[in-house]
C-alpha positions as CSV (number, residue, x, y, z in Angstrom):
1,X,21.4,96.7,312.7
2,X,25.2,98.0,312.3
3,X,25.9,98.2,308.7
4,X,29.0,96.6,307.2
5,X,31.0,97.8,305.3
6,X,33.3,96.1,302.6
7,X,36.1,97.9,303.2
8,X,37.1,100.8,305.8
9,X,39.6,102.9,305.0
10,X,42.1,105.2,307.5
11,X,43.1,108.5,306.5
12,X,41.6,110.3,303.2
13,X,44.8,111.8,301.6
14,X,46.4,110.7,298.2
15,X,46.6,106.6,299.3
16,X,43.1,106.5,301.0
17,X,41.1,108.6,298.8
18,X,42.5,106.7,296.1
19,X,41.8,103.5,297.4
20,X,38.2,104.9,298.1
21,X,37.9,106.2,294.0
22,X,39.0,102.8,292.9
23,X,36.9,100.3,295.0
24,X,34.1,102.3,294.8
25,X,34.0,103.6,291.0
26,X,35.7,100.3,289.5
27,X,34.6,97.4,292.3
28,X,31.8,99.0,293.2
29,X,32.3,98.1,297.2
30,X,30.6,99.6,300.1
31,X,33.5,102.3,301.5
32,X,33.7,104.3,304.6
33,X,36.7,106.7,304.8
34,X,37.5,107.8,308.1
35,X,39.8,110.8,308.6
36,X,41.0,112.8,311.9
37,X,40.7,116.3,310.2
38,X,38.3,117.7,308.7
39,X,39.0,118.6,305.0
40,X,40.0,121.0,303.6
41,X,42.8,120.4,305.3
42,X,46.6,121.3,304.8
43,X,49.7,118.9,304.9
44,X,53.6,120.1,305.7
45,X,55.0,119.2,301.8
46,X,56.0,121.1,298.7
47,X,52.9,119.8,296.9
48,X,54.9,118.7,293.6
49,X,53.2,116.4,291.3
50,X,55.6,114.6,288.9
51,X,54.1,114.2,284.9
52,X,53.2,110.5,286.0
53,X,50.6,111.2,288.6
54,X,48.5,112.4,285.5
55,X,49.7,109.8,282.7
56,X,49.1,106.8,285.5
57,X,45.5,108.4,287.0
58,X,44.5,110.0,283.8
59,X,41.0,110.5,285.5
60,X,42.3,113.5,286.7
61,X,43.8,115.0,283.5
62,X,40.8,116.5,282.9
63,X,40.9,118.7,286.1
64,X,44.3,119.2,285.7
65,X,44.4,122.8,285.3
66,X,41.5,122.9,288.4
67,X,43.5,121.0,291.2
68,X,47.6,122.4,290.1
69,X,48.2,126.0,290.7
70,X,50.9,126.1,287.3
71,X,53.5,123.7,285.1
72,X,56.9,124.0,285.6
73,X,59.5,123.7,283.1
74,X,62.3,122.4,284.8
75,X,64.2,122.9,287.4
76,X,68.1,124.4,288.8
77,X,70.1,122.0,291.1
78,X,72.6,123.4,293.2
79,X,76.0,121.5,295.0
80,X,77.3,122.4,298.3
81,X,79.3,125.1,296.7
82,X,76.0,126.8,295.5
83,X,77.3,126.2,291.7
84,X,74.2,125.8,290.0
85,X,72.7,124.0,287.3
86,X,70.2,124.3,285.0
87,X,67.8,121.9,284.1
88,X,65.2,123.5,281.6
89,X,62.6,122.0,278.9
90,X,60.6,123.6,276.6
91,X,57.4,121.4,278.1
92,X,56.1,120.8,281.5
93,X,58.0,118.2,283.7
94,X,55.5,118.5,286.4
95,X,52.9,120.3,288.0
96,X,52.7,122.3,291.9
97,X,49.7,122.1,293.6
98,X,48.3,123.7,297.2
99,X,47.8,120.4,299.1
100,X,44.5,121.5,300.8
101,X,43.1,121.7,297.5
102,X,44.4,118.5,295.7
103,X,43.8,116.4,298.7
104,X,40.5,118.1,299.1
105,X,39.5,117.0,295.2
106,X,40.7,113.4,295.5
107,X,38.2,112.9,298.7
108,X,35.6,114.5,297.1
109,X,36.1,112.6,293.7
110,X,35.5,109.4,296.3
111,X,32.6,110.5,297.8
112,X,31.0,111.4,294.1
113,X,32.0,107.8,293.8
114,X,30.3,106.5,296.3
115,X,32.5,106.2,299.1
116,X,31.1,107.6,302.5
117,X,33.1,109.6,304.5
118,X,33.4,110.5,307.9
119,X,36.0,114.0,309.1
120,X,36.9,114.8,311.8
121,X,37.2,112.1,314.4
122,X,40.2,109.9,315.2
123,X,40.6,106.2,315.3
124,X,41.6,105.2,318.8
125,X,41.8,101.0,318.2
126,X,41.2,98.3,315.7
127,X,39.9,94.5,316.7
128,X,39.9,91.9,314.0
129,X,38.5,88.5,314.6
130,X,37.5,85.6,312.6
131,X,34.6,87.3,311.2
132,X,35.2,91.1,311.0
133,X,37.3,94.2,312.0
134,X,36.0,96.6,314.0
135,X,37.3,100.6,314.3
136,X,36.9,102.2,317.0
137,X,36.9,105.9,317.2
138,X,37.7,108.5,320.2
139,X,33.7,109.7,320.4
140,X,33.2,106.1,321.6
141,X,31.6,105.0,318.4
142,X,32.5,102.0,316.6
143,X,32.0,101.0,312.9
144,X,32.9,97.4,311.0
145,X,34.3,95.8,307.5
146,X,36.1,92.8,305.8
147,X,39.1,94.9,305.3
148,X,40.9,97.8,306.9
149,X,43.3,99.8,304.7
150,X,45.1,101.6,307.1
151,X,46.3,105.2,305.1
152,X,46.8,106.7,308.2
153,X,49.9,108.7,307.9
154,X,53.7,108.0,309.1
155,X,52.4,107.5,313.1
156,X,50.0,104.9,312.0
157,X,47.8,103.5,314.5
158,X,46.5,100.8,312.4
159,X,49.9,99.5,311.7
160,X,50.5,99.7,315.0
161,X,47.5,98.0,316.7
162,X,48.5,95.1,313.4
163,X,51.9,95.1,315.3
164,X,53.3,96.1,311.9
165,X,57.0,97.3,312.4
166,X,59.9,97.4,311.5
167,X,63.4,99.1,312.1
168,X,64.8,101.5,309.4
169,X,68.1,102.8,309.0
170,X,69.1,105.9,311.3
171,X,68.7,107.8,307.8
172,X,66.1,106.0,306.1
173,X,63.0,108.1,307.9
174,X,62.9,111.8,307.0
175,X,61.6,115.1,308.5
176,X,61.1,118.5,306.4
177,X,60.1,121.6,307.6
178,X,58.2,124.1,305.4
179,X,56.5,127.2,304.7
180,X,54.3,128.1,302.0
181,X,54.1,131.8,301.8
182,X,51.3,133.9,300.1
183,X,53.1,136.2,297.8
184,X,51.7,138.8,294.7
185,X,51.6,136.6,291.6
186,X,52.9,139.8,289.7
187,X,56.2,139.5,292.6
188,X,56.2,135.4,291.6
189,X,56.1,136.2,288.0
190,X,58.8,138.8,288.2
191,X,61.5,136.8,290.1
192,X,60.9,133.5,288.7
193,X,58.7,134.0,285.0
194,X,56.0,131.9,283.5
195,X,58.6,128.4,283.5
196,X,58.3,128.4,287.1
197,X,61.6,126.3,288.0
198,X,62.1,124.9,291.0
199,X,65.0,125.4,292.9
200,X,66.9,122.4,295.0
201,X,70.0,123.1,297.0
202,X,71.9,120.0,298.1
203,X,74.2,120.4,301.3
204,X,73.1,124.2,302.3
205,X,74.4,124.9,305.5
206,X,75.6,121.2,306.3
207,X,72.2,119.7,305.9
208,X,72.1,116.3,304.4
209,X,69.5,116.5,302.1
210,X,68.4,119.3,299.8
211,X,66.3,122.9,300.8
212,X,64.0,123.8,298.2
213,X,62.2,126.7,296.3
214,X,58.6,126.0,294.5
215,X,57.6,128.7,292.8
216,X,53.7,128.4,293.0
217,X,50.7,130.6,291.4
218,X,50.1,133.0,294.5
219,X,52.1,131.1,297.0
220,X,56.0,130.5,297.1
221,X,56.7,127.2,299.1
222,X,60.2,126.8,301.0
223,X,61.0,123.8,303.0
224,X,64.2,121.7,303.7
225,X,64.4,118.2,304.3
226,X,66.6,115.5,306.0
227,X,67.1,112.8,307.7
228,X,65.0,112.9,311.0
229,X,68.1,112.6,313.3
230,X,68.9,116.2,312.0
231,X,65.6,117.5,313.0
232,X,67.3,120.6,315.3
233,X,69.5,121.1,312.7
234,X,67.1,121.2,310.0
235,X,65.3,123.9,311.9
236,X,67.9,126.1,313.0
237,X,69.2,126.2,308.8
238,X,65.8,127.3,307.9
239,X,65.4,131.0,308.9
240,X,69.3,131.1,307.2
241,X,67.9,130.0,304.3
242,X,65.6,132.5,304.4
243,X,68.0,135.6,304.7
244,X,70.2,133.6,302.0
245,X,66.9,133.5,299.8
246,X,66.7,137.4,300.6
247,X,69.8,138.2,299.5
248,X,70.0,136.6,296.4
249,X,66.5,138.1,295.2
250,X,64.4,135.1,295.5
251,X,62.1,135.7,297.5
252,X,60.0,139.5,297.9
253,X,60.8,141.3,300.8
254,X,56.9,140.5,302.1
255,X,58.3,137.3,302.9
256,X,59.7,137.7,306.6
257,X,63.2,136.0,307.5
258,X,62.5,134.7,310.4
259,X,58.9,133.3,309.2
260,X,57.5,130.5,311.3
261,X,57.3,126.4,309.5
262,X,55.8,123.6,309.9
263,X,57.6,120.0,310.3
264,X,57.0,117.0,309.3
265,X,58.1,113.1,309.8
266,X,58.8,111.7,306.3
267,X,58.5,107.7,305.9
268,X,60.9,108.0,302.8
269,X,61.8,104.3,301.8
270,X,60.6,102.4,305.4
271,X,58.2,100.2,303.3
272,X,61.5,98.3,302.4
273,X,62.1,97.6,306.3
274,X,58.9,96.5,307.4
275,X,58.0,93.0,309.3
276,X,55.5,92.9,306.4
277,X,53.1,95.5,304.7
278,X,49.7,93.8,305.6
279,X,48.1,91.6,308.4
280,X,44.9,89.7,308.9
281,X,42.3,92.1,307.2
282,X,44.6,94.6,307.2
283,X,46.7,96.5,304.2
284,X,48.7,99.7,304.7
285,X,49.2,102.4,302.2
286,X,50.9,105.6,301.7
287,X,52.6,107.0,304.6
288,X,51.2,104.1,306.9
289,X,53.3,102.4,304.7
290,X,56.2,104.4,304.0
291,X,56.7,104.8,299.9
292,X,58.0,108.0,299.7
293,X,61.4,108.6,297.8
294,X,64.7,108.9,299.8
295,X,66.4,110.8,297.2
296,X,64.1,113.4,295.8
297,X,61.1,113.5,298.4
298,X,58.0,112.1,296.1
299,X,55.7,110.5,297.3
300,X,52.2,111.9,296.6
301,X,52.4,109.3,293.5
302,X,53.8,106.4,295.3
303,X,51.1,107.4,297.9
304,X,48.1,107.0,295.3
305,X,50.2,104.3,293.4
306,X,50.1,102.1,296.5
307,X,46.5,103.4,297.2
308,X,45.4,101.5,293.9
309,X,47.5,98.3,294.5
310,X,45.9,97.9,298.4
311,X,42.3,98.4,296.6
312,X,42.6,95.8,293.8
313,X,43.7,93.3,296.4
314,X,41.3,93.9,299.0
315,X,39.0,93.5,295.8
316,X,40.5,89.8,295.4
317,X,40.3,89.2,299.1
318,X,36.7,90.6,298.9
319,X,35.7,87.8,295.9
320,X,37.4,85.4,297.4
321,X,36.0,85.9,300.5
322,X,40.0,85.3,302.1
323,X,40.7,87.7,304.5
324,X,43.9,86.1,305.9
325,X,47.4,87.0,306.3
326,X,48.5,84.3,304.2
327,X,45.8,85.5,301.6
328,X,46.7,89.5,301.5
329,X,50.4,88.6,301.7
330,X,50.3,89.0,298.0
331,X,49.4,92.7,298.3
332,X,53.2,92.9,299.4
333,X,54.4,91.2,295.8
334,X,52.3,93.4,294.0
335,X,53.4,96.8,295.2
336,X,57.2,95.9,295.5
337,X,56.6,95.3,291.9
338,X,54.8,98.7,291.5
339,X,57.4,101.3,293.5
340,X,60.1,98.2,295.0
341,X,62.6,99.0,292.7
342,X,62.9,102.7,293.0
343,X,62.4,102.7,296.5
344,X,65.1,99.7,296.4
345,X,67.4,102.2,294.7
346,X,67.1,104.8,297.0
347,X,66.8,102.9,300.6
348,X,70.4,101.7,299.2
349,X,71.8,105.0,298.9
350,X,70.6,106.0,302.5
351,X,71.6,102.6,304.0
352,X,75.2,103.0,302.1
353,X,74.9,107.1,303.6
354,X,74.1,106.3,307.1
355,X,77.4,104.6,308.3
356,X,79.3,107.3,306.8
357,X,80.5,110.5,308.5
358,X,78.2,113.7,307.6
359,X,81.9,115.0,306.3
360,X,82.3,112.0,303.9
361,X,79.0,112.3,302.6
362,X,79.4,116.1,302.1
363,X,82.4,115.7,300.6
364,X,79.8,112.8,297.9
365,X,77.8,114.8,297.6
366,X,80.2,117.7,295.9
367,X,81.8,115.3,293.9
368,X,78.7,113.9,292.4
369,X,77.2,117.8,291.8
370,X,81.1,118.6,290.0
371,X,80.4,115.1,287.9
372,X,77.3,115.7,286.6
373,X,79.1,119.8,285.5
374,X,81.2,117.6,283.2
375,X,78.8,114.5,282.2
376,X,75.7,116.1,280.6
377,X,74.6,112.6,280.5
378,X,74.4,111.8,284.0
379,X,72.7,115.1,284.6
380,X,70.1,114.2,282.5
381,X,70.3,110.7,283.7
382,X,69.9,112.0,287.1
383,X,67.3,114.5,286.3
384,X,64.5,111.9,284.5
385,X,65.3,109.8,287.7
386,X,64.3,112.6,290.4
387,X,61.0,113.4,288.4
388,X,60.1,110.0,287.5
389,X,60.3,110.5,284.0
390,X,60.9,107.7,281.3
C-alpha cells in the first residue's frame, strides 16, 4: 500500500527545509521533501545572512561558524555619484555564506529530523480532492499527503496548478545576475581586511537598484540587481562593473572582466499581490511565495521565516483534521503578521517607483544618498532597516 504522508513539501531550500526541520523535530509529522536538483546544489544570490536568521533559528547558532564562510562588520553605501559612505561596527551585523553549503546543512538538518527526502526529480502536477493531494513527478511516479507546501521557487508549479496568482507592479518582481568568484584568501584579506564590508552601489551605470561586493572567505561574490524589466540592461552593466571594480583595486586581477554570471528572477515583495497565499491543502512559502525584500534583496530569512509559519499551520490543519481553504486561510494572517509589514514598506516604495521615469527616480535616489551625508540619523535609521536589525 502507498504510504501517506502528512505533509509533502516542494523545493528543499531555506522555506522547505525549514518547514521540513519544524514539522518533523517539533510536530513530529511524517515529511517527504521533494526537490528537482540534487543537493549540494548552488543558487544565483549573494548568500548574506542578516544577525536575525541566527537570533530567530537559534538552532543553528551552534553551527554558526560551520555553515558562514566569515562576519562582517558593516558595510559602505555608495550614491549615483559614487560618494561613499561608511557604515562600520565594532561587532558583526551579519554573516556570508556559500549557498550550496547553507542550503545543503538546512536539508540535511531535516532529514536528521526525520524528514524524507527525495533529489533530483521534478514535480510535473498536483491533484487535490476531498480526501488527499497527490504529486506527481516527471519519472511517472506519484506520491500523496494532507498538505502540500509548495517552496518551489519564483516559477512555482504548485502555485500554479492552485491557480495562485496575482499581478505585481512592473517593478515589484526582480532579477540579479551574479558571480561568485574563487579568489586567494591572502588577496581577500589584503583588499578588504578581517571586517569584511560589503560594498552596495546604488544607481551604477543607470541601473535601478544597487550592484554589490561580498567579500567572502575564499570567494568574492559580485552581482547586481533590479527590477526584471531591466533584465538586458542589468546584464550589459555587469562586465562594466567589473572593469570599474578593476580599476579601483577591488577585485585581484585573477578575477577576469568579462567573467560569465548567472541570473536570477527575484519575487521581491509579490506575496503582497497575490489572489491569496494558500488554497485547498495547499500553502506556499519562500519564493513560491514571494517574501523577499524590495529594497535591500533579503530574503533567505523571510524565506525560512515563512517556512516556519506554513509548518505550524499545516500543524493546526493536521489536528484539526481541516484541510480547506477557508481553514488554511489563516496561514495568510499569520505571516503578514510575521514579514507584512516590511514587505508592506518596501512593495510601497516600488509601487510609488514604478510610475515614475527612470530619470526622476535617479534623480531620488541621489537626493536621498546626499540626505543621509548630512542626517547621521537617517543613515543609521536606514542602515538597521536594510539588515533587519532592531
Amino acid at each position: 500500500m502507498e504510504k501517506k504522508f502528512d505533509v509533502i513539501i516542494v523545493g528543499a531550500g531555506p522555506a522547505g527545509s525549514t518547514a521540513a526541520f519544524f514539522l518533523a523535530e517539533k510536530f513530529h509529522r511524517s515529511i517527504l521533501v521533494i526537490d528537482k536538483d540534487r543537493f549540494p546544489r548552488d543558487k544565483p544570490c549573494g548568500g548574506y545572512l542578516t544577525k536575525r536568521v541566527f537570533e530567530r533559528f537559534s538552532y543553528l547558532e551552534a553551527k554558526r561558524k560551520e555553515i558562514t564562510e566569515v562576519p562582517t562588520y558593516g558595510s559602505c553605501f555608495y550614491g549615483p555619484d559614487l560618494s561613499k559612505q561608511e557604515w562600520i561596527k565594532a561587532f558583526p551585523v551579519g554573516y556570508l555564506a556559500l549557498r550550496t553549503k547553507f542550503d545543503n546543512f538546512l536539508k540535511n538538518l531535516a532529514v536528521t529530523k526525520g524528514a524524507e527526502i527525495l533529489e533530483g526529480n521534478a514535480v510535473v502536477n498536483l491533484l487535490v480532492n476531498e480526501t488527499e493531494a497527490k504529486i506527481l513527478l516527471r519519472d511517472g511516479t506519484s506520491y500523496t499527503g494532507d498538505i502540500i507546501i509548495g517552496a518551489d521557487g519564483a516559477r512555482s508549479i504548485i502555485a500554479k496548478r492552485s491557480q495562485i496568482s496575482g499581478k505585481s507592479p512592473s517593478l515589484s518582481k526582480g532579477l540579479c545576475v551574479v558571480n561568485e568568484f574563487e579568489v586567494p584568501t591572502e588577496d581577500i584579506d589584503e583588499i578588504y581586511g578581517d571586517k569584511r564590508p560589503t560594498h552596495y552601489f546604488y544607481g551604477f551605470k543607470g541601473v535601478i537598484g544597487y550592484s554589490w561586493v561580498f567579500p567572502k572567505k575564499h570567494h568574492i561574490n559580485i552581482g547586481i540587481g533590479g527590477p526584471s524589466n531591466a533584465g538586458r540592461e542589468i546584464g550589459q552593466t555587469f562586465p562594466r562593473f567589473l572593469e570599474f571594480l578593476h580599476e579601483k583595486l577591488m577585485v585581484p586581477a585573477s578575477i577576469r572582466k568579462k567573467s560569465k554570471f548567472k541570473a536570477a528572477i527575484i519575487p521581491t515583495s509579490t506575496a503582497l499581490y497575490l489572489n491569496q497565499s494558500y488554497a485547498t491543502r495547499v500553502l506556499l512559502a519562500g519564493d513560491a511565495l514571494g517574501v523577499v525584500s524590495s529594497v535591500s534583496g533579503e530574503g533567505i530569512y523571510q524565506s525560512m521565516a515563512s517556512g516556519e509559519d506554513a509548518a505550524r499551520i499545516a500543524n493546526e490543519a493536521l489536528d484539526e483534521r481541516k484541510f480547506d481553504a477557508q481553514f488554511l486561510k489563516r496561514y495568510e494572517k499569520i505571516w503578514k503578521k510575521d514579514l507584512g509589514g516590511e514587505l508592506k514598506t518596501a512593495g510601497n516604495i516600488m509601487v510609488l517607483g514604478s510610475s515614475e521615469t527612470k530619470e526622476e527616480l535617479m534623480k531620488k535616489i541621489g537626493s536621498f544618498f546626499e540626505k543621509m551625508k548630512e542626517e547621521q540619523e537617517l543613515f543609521d535609521y536606514f542602515a538597521n532597516t536594510f539588515f533587519g536589525l532592531k
